[in-house]
Each structure stands twice: as structure tokens, then as C-alpha cells.
C-alpha positions as CSV (number, residue, x, y, z in Angstrom):
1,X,-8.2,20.0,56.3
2,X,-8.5,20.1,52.5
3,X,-10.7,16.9,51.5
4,X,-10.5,18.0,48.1
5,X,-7.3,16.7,46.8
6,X,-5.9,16.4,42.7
7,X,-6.8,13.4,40.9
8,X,-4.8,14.0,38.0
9,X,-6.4,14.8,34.9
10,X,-9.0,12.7,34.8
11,X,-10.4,10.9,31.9
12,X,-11.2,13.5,30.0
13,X,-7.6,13.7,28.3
14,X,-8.0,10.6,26.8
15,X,-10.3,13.1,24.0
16,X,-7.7,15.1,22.7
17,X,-6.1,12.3,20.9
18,X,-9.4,10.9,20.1
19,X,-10.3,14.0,18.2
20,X,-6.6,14.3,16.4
21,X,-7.2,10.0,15.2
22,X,-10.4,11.3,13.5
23,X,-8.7,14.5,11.9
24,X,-6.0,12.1,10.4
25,X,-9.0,9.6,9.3
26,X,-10.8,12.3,8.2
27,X,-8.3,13.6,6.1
28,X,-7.1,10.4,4.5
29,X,-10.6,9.6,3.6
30,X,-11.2,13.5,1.5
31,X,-7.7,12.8,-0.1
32,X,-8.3,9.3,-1.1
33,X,-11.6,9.7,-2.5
34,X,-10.4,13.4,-4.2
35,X,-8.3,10.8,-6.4
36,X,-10.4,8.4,-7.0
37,X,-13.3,11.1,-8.6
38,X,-9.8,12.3,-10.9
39,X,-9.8,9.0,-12.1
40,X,-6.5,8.1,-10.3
41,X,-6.9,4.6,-8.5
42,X,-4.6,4.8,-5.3
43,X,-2.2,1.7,-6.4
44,X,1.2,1.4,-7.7
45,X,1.9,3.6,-10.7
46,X,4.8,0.8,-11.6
47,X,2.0,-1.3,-12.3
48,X,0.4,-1.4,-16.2
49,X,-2.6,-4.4,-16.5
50,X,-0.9,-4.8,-20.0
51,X,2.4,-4.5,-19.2
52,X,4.8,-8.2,-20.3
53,X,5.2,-8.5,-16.4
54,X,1.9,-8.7,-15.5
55,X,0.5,-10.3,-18.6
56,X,2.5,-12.7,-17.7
57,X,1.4,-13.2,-13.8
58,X,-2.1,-13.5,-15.3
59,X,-0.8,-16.8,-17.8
60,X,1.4,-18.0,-14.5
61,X,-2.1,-17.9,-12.6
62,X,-4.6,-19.0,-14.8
63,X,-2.2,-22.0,-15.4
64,X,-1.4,-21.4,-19.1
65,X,2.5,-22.0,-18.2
66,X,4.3,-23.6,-15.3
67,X,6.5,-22.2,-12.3
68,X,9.9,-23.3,-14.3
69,X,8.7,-21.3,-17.3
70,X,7.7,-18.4,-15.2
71,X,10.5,-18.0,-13.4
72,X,12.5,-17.9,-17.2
73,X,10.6,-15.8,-18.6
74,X,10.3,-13.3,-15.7
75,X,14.3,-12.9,-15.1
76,X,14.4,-12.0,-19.6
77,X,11.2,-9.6,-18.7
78,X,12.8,-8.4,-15.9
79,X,16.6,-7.7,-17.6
80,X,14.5,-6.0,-20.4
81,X,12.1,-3.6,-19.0
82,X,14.4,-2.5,-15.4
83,X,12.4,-3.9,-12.8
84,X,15.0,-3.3,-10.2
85,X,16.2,-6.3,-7.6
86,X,18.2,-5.4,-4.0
87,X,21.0,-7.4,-3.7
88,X,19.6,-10.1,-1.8
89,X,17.2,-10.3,-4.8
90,X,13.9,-9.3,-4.1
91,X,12.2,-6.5,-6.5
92,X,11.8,-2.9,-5.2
């Protein structure tokens, strides 16, 4: 009589993807932080601080103009520099 029967693996398989979840982390990590040090912020490159779009998120929240005016100005902003909308209207 064999008393020694197979379990299965056991629970040492649960390591193998343990190890590959650190190698992606790992990885992320080196790239993210090679682009910071090049002076590349990870963030959208669409994105200018200056740009009329965003200059003008800053007056909408800082409460210089109101949602009405916002929303007017943003669809001329929009039209002029090609910020592009889907069909159901939401910006891409």
C-alpha cells in the first residue's frame, strides 16, 4: 500500500507569479524614475500649464469667472486650438 499519495502542487506555485508581479513593478519603477531624472514628468504631453485651455481651468477654479462663461469660452478655445470631442461629446 502506497501511503504516499500526490497532493498537487502544493503551495509553492503560488511564487512563480509572485516573482513575475515584482519584475513588472520593478520595471515600471526603473522606467518611471529613468524619465523623471531626463526631466520628462510622466503626464499628458497634450497638456501646456500656459496653454488658453488651462489658463483658463485655473480662472474657472480660482473663481475669477463663472460656469456660464466657462463653458463659452471653452467651446471658442476648443474650435480654435483642435481639442478633439467623440461624438457623444466628451474630449479625447
Amino acid at each position: 500500500m502506497n501511503t504516499l499519495a500526490y497532493a498537487g502542487p502544493g503551495p509553492w506555485v503560488l511564487f512563480f507569479p509572485l516573482v513575475w508581479a515584482a519584475a513588472v513593478v520593478g520595471i515600471v519603477t526603473v522606467a518611471r524614475r529613468a524619465g523623471r531624472r531626463r526631466g520628462r514628468p510622466w503626464r499628458d504631453p497634450g497638456l501646456d500649464e500656459r496653454s488658453p485651455i488651462a489658463l483658463l481651468g485655473h480662472r474657472f477654479a480660482a473663481g475669477e469667472i463663472d460656469e456660464d462663461e466657462y463653458w463659452r469660452r471653452l467651446t471658442v478655445l476648443e474650435e480654435q486650438f483642435g481639442r478633439a470631442a467623440d461624438p457623444k461629446g466628451r474630449r479625447t
